[in-house]
N, C-alpha and C positions, 0 to 999 in steps of 0.2 A: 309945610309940605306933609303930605300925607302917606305915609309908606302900609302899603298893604302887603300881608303875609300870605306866604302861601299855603291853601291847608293842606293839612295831614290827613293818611285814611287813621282812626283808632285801629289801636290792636290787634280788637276784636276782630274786628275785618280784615286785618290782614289773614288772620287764623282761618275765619270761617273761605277765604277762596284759598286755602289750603300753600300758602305761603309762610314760611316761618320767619325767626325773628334776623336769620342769615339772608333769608330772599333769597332759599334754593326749592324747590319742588319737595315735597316727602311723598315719596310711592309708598303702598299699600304692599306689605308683606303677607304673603298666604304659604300656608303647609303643603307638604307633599302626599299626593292624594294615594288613594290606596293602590291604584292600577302604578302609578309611579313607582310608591315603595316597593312593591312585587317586583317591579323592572331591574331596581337597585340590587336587592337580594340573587334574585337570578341571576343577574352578572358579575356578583360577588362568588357565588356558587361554582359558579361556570370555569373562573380564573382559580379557585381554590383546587379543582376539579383538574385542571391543566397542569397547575403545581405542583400539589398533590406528590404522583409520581413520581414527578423529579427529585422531590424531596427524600423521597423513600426511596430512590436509583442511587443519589449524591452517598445518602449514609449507610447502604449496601456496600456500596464501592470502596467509603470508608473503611469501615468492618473488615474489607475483606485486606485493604490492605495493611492495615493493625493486624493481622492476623497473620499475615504473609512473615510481616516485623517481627513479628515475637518468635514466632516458627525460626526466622535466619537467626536469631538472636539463639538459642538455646540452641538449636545447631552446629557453631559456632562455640558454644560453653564443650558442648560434648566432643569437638574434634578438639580444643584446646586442655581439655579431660585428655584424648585420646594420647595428645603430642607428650602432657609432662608425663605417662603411665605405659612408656616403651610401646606404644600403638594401641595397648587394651583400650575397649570401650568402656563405661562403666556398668554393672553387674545390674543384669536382670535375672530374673525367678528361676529359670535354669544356668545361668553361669556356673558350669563347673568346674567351680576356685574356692578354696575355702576362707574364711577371712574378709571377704567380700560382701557388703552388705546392699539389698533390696535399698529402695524405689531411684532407679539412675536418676530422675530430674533433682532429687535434692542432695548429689554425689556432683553436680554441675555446679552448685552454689557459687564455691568459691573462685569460679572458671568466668561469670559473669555478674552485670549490675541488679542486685535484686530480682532474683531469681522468683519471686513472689508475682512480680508484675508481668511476668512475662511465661508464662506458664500455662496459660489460659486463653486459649480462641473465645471473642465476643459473641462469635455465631455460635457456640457451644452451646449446647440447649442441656446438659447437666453440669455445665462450668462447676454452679453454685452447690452442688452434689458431690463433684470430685474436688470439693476447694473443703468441706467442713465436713463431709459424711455423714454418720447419722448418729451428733451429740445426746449423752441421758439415754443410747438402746440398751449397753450395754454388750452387743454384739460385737465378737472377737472378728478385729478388722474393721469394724466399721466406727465404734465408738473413739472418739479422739480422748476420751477422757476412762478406757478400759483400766479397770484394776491390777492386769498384766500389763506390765512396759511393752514385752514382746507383742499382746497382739492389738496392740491401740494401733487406729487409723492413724495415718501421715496422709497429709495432701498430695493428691496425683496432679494428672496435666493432660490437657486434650489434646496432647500427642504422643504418638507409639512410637515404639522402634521397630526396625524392620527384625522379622523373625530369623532371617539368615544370620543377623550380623549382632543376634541374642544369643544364639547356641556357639556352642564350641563343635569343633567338626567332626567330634566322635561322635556327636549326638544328631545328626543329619547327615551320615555318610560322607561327611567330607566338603557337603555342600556349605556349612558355615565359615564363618569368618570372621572372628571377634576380634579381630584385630587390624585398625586402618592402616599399617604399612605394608598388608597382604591383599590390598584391592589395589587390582590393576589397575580400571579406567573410573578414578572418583569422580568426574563429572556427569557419569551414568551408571551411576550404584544409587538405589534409593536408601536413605538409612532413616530418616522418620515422615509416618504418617501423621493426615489428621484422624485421631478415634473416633470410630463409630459411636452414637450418640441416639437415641431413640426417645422420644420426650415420653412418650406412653411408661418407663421407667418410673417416673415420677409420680404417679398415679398408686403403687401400690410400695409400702415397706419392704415387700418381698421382695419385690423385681428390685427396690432399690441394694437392696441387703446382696442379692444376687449378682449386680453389676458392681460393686465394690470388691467381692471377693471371686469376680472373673478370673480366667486363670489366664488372659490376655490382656491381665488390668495394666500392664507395662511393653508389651511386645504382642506383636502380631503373628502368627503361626501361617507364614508365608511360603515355608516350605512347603507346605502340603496342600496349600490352595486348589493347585492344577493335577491333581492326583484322580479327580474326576472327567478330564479331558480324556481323548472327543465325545465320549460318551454321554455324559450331561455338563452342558456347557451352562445349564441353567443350577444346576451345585455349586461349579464353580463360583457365579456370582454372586451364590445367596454367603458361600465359604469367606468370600472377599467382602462382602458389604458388612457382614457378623462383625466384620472388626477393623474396621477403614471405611470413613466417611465420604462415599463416593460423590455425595452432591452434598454442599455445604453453603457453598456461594453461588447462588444461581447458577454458573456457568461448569463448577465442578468444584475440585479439593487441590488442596495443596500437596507439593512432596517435595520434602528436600533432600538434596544430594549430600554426597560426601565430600564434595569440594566447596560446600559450603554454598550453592545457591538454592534457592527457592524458585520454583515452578507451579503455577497453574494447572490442572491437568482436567480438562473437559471429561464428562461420563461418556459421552461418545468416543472418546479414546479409548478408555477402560475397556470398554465393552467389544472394540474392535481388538484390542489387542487378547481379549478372551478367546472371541475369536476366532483368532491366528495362533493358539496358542503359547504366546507367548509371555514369557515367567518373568513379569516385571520387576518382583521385588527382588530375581535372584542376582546376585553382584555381578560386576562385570568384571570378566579377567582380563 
């Protein structure tokens, strides 16, 4: 009997009709052509171009509310300051008390957690200015490292005290009030701003030198804001913006009460209640 086999194609022929050694097809891979790549990039551009914003909306928003936080936070140090010190605030540049020692934010230390952290708005644009001053000038008040104890810089904080609630009431006709168990209505008393802040500051030692030894480096001279009303309503605002940070987070600046909340306050409020005359930062009875 004669058994016949059956043939095989060789290899080679399977290769050459483009069959492999699986006996599946192999396609022909090709690059992406230029007009292609260009489409690619574009519309990576396009989505980055849409994100973008958001991205920088999301960590605005952040910021602003970090700031709101630290603001209630030190707040809070200072009415807890106020409660164990029979109602006093603590002593800014005019307190007329002797024994009383300058910069209120580090008189709150022991009133709150790390007092270092919380001290400083992110939006702050001389944060970094009022955190170290200006080490090796040599400049009384600005130098942290002064050869006099007395006039070495200490770190400040991007927020003020209201000027009413810095003097004693001889020294403003009676309008002050340094003492929280003499305000009537504390959920509509302001007691601290955000500081005014001008980045152009940073541009010369002078202007820096000058904005350290402000004489509203700790309180706001809010008594006398409105002392230019109705007459020029535009003094008043240039009086108030010198030293209260009217627009800081896009939408406006922060103010905290004496009952311990935090508030947003739009520039278009500001400005209306100029205005209308009326004397926002004076306490409520």
């Amino acid at each position: 009997m004669h058994i016949h086999a059956q043939p095989r194609s060789a290899p080679h022929e399977c290769r050459r009709a483009g069959v492999g050694s699986t006996g599946f097809s192999r396609g022909f891979s090709r690059g992406f052509t230029l007009v292609e790549l260009l489409v690619v990039i574009a519309i990576i551009g396009t989505l980055v171009g849409l994100l973008l914003p958001a991205v920088q909306s999301a960590r605005a928003a952040a910021r602003r509310t970090q700031c709101a936080s630290k603001l209630r936070q030190v707040t809070l140090g200072v009415l807890h300051y106020a409660d164990t010190h029979n109602g006093r605030f603590p002593s800014r540049t005019h307190t007329a008390e002797e024994g009383r020692t300058l910069h209120w934010i580090a008189q709150i230390g022991p009133f709150v957690e790390r007092v270092d952290s919380i001290r400083f708005c992110p939006d702050d644009a001389l944060a970094e200015l009022r955190r170290t001053g200006m080490p090796g000038s040599g400049e009384d008040y600005a130098d942290p490292s002064h050869p006099d104890p007395a006039k070495r810089f200490s770190p400040m904080t991007s927020y003020v005290a209201n000027g009413y609630l810095s003097f004693d009431n001889a020294v403003v006709g009676s309008e002050g009030v340094n003492n929280l168990d003499h305000i009537g209505a504390r959920s509509k008393t302001v007691m601290l701003f955000e500081k005014a802040s001008n980045p152009a500051v940073l541009s010369s030692p002078q202007l820096q030198l000058a904005e350290l030894r402000s004489s509203h480096f700790d309180h706001t001279h809010s008594p006398s804001w409105f002392r230019w009303y109705p007459r020029r309503l535009d003094r008043v605002l240039n009086d108030i913006s010198a030293e209260i940070q009217i627009v800081r987070h896009g939408q406006g600046t922060h103010f905290a009460y004496a009952d311990g909340h935090v508030v947003l306050v739009s520039e278009s409020e500001i400005t209306g209640w100029i205005a209308e005359g009326f004397d926002f930062a004076k306490p409520a009875r």
